[in-house]
N, CA, C and O of each residue as an XYZ file, in Angstrom:
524
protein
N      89.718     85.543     75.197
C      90.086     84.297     75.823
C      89.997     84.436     77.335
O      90.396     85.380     78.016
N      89.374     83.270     77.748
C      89.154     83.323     79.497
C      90.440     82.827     80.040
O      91.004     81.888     79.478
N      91.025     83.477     81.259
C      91.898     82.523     81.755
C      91.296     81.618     82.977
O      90.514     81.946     83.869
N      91.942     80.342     82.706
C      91.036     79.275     84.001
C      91.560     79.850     85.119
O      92.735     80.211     85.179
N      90.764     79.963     86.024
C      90.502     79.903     87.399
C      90.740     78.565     88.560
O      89.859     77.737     88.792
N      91.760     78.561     89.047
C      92.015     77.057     89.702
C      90.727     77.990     91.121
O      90.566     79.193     91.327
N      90.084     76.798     91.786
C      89.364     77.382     93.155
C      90.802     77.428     94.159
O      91.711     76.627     94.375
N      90.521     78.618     94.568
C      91.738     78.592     95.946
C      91.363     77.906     97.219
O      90.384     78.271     97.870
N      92.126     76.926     97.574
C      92.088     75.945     98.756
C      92.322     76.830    100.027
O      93.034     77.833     99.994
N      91.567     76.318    101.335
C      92.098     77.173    102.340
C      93.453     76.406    102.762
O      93.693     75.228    102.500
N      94.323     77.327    103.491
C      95.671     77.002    103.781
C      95.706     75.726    104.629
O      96.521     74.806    104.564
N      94.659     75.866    105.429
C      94.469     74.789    106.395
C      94.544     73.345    105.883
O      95.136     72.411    106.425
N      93.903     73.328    104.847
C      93.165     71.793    103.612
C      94.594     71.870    103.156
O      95.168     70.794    103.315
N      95.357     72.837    102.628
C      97.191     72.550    101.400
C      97.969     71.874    102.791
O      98.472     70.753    102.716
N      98.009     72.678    104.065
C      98.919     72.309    104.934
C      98.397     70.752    105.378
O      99.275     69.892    105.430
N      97.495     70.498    105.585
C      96.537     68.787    106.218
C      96.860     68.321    105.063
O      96.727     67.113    105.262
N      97.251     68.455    103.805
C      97.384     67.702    102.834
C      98.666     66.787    102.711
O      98.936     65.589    102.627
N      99.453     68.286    102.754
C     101.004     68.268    102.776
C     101.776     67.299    104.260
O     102.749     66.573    104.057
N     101.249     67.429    105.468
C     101.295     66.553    106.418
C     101.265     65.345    105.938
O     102.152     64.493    105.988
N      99.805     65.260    105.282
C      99.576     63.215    104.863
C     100.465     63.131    104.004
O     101.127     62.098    104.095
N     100.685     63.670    103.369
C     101.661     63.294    102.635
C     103.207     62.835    103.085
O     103.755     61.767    102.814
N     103.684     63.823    103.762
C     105.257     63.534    104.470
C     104.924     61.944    105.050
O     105.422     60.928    104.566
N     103.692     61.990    106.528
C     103.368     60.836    107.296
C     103.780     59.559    106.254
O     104.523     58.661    106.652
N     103.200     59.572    104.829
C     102.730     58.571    104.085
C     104.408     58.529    103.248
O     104.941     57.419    103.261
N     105.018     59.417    102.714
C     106.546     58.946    102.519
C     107.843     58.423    104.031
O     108.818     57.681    104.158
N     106.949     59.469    104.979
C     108.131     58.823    106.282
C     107.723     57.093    106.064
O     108.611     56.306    105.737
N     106.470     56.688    106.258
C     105.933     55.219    106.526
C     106.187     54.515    105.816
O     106.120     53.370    106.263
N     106.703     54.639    104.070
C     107.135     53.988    103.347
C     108.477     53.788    103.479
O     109.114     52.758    103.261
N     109.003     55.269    104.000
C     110.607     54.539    103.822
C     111.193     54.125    105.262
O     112.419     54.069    105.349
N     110.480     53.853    106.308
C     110.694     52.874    107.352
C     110.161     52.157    106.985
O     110.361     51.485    107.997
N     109.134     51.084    105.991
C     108.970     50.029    105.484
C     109.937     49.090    104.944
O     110.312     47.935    105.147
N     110.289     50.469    103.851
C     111.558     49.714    102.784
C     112.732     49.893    103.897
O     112.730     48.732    104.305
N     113.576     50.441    104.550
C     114.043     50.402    105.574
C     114.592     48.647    106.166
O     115.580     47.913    106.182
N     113.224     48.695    106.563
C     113.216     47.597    107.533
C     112.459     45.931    106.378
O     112.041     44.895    106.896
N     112.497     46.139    105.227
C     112.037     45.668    104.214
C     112.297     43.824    104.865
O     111.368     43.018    104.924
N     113.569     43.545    105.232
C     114.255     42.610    105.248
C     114.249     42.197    106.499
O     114.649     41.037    106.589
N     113.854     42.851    107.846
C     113.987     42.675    109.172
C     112.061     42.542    109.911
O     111.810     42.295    111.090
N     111.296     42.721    109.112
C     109.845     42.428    109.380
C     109.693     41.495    110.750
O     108.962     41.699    111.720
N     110.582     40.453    110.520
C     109.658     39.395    112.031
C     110.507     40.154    113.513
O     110.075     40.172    114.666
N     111.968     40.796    112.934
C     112.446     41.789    114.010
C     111.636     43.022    114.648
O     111.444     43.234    115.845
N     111.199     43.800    113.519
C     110.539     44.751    113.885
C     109.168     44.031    114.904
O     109.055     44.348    116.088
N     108.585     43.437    114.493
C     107.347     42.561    114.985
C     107.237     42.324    116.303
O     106.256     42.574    117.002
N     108.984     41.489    116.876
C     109.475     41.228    117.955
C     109.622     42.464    118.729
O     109.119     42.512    119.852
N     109.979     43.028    118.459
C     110.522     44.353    119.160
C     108.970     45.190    119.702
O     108.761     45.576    120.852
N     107.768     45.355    118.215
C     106.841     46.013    118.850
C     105.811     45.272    120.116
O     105.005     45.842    120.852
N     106.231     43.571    120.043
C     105.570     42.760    121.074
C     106.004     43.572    122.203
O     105.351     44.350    122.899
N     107.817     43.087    122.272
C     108.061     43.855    123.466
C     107.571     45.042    124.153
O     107.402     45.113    125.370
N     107.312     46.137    123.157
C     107.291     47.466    123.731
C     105.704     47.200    124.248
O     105.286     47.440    125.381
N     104.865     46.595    123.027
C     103.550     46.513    123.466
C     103.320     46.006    124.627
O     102.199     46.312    125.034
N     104.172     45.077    125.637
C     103.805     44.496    126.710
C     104.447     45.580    127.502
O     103.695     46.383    128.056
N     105.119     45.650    127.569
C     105.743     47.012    128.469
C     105.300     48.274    128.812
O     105.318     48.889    129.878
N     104.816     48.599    127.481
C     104.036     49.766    127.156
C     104.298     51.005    128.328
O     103.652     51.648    129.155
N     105.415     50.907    127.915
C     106.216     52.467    128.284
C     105.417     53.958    128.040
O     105.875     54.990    128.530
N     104.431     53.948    127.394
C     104.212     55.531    127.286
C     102.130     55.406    127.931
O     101.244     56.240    128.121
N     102.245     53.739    128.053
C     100.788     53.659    128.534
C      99.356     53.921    127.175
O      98.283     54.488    127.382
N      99.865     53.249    125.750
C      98.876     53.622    125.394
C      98.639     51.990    124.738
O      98.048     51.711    123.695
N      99.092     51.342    125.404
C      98.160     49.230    125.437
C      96.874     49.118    125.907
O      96.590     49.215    127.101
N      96.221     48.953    125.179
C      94.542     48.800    125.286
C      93.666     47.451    124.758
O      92.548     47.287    124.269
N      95.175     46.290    125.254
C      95.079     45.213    125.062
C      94.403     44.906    123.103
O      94.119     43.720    122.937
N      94.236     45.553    122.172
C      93.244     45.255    121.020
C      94.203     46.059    119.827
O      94.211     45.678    118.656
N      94.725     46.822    120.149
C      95.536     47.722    119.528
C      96.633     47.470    119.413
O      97.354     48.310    119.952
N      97.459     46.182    118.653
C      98.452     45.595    119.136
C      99.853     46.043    118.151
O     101.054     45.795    118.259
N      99.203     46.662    117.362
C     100.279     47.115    116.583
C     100.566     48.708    116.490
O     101.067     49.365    115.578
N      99.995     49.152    117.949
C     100.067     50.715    117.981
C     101.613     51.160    118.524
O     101.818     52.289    118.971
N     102.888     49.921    118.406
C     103.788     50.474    119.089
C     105.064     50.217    117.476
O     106.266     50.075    117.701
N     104.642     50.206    116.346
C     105.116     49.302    115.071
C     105.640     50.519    114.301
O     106.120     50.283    113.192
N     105.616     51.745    114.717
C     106.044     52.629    114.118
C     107.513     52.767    115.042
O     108.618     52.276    114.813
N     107.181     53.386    115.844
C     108.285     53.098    117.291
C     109.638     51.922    116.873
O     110.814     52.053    116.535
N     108.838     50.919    117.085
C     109.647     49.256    116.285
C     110.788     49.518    115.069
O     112.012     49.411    114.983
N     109.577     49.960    114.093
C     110.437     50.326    113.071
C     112.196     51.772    113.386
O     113.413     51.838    113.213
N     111.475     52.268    113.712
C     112.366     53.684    114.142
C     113.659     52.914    114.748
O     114.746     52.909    114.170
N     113.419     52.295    115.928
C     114.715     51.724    116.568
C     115.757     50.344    115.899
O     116.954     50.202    116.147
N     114.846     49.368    114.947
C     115.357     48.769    114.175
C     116.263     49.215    113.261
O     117.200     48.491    112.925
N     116.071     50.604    112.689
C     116.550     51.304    111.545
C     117.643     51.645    112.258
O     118.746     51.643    111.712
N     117.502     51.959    113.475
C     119.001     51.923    114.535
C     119.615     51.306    114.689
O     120.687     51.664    114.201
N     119.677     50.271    115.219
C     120.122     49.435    115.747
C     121.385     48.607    115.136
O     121.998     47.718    115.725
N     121.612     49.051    113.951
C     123.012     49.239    113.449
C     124.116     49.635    114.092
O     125.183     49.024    114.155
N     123.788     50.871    114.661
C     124.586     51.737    115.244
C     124.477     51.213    116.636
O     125.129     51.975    117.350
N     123.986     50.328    117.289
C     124.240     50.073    118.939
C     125.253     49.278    119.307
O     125.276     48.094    118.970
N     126.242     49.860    120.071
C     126.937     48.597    120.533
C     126.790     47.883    121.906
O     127.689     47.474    122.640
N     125.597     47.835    122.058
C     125.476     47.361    123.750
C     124.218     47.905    123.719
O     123.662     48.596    122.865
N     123.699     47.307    125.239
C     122.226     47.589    125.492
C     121.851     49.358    125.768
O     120.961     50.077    125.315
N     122.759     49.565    126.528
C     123.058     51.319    126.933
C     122.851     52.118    125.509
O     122.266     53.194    125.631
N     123.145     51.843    124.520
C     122.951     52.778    123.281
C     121.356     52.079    122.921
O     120.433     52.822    122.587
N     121.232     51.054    122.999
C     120.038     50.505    122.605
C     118.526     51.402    123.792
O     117.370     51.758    123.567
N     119.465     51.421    125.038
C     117.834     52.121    125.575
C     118.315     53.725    125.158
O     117.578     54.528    125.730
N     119.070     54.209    124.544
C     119.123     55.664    123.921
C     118.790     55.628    122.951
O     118.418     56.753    122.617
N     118.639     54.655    121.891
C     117.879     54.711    120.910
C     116.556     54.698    121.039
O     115.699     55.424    120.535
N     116.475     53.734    121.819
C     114.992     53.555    122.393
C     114.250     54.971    122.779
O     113.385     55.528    122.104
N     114.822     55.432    124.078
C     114.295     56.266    124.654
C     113.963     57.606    123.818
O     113.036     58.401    123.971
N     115.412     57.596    122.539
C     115.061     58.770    121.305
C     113.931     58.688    120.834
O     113.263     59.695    120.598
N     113.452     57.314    120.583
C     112.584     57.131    119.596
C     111.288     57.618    119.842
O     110.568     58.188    119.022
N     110.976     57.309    121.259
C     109.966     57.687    122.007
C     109.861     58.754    122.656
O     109.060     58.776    123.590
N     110.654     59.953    122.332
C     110.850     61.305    122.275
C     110.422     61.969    120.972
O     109.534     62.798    120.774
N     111.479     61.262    119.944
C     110.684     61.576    118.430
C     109.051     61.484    118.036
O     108.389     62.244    117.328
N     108.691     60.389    118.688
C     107.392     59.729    118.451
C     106.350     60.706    119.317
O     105.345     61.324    118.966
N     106.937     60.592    120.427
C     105.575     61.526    121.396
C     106.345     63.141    121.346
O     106.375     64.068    120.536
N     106.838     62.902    122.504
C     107.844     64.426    123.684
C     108.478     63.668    124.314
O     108.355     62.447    124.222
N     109.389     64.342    125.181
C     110.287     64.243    126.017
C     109.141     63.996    127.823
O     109.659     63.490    128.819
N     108.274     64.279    127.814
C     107.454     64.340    128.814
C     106.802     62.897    128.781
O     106.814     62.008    129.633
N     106.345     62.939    127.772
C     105.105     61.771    127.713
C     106.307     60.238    127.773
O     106.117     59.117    128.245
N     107.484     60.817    127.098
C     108.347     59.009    126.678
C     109.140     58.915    128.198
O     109.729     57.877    128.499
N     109.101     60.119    129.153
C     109.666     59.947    130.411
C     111.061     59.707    130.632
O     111.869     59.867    129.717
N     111.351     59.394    131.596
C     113.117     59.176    131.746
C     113.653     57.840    131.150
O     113.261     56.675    131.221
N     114.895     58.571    130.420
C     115.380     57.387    130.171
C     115.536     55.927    130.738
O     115.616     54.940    130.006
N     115.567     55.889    131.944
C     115.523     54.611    132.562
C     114.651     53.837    132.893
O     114.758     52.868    133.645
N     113.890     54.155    132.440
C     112.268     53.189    132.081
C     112.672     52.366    131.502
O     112.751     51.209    131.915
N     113.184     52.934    129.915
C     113.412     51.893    128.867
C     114.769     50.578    129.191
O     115.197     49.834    128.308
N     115.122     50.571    130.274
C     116.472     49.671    130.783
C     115.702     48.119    130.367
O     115.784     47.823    129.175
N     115.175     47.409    131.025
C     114.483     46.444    130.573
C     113.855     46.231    129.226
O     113.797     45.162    128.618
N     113.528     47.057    128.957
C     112.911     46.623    127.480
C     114.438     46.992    126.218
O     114.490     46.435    125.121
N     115.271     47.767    126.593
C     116.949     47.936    126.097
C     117.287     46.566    125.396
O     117.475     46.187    124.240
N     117.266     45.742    127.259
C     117.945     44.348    127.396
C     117.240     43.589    126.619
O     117.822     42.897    125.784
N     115.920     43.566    126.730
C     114.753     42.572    125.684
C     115.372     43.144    124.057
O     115.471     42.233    123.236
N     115.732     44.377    123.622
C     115.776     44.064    122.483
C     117.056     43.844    122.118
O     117.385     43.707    120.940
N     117.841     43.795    123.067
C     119.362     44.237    122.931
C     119.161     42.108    122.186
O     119.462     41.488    121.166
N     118.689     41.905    123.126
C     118.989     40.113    123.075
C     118.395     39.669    121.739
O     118.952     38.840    121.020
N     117.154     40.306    121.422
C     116.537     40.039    120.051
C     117.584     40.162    118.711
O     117.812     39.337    117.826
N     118.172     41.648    118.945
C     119.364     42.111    117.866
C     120.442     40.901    117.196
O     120.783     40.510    116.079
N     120.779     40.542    118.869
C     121.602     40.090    118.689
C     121.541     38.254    117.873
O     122.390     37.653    117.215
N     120.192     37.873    118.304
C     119.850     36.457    118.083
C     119.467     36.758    116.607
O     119.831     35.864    115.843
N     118.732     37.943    115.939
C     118.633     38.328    114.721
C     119.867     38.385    113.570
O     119.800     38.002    112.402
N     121.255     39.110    114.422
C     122.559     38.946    113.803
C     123.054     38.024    113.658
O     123.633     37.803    112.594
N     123.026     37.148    114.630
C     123.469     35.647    114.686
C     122.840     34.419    113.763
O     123.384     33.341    113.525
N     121.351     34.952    113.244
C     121.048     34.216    112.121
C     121.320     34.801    111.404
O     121.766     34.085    110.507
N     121.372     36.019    111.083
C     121.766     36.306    109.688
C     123.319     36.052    109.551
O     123.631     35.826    108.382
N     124.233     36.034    110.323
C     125.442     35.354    110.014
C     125.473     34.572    109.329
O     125.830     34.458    108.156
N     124.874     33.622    110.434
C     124.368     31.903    109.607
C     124.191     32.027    108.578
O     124.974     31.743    107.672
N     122.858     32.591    108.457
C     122.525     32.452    106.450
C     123.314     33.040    105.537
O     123.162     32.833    104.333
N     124.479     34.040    106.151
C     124.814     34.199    105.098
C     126.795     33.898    104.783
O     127.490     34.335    103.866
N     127.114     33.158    105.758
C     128.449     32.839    105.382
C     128.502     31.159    106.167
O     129.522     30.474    106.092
């Protein structure tokens, strides 16, 4: 009796595999995440996209800031004020790039306030709809 032979993969191809893979469960579960908050997240990546804090708006690419979006939405539970909101922010864009490329926290002060106001007009309907 032969025993089968699987071909051995180089480590490089298991590890590039194993990456897409995590990328492709992180992206689903900031989807389902944010399942219910979609036109928020949306709002939020306009903002960043006009702002474009880390400089990568190339006017055509408009949803290159929607991962970011998502990340701080999934936060934004936890903010009580704009000040935690540009630390979420500014995390996010540490998580997302480095600490170099997302720059000092106080970049994100203005775009904080832009989403701080979105949050809040977002909570305020969902109040509404739901009591």
């Amino acid at each position: 009796m032969k025993w089968f032979r699987r071909e051995k993969r180089p480590p490089e191809e298991v590890q590039w595999e194993r990456i897409q893979d995590e990328v492709r469960a992180a992206k689903q579960s900031r989807l389902t995440q944010t399942a219910t908050m979609r036109d928020l997240v949306d709002a939020i990546s306009a903002v960043l996209f006009k702002a474009d804090p880390v400089g990568i708006n190339f006017d055509t690419n408009t949803d290159e800031y929607d991962a970011e979006a998502e990340t701080i939405v999934i936060a934004l539970p936890r903010a009580a004020g704009p000040d935690d909101v540009r630390s979420l922010t500014h995390g996010a864009f540490v998580q997302w790039f480095d600490a170099e490329t997302a720059g000092p926290i106080e970049r994100y002060t203005a775009v904080a306030n832009e989403i701080w106001s979105l949050w809040r007009r977002h909570e305020g309907q969902s109040g509404l709809a739901g009591g």
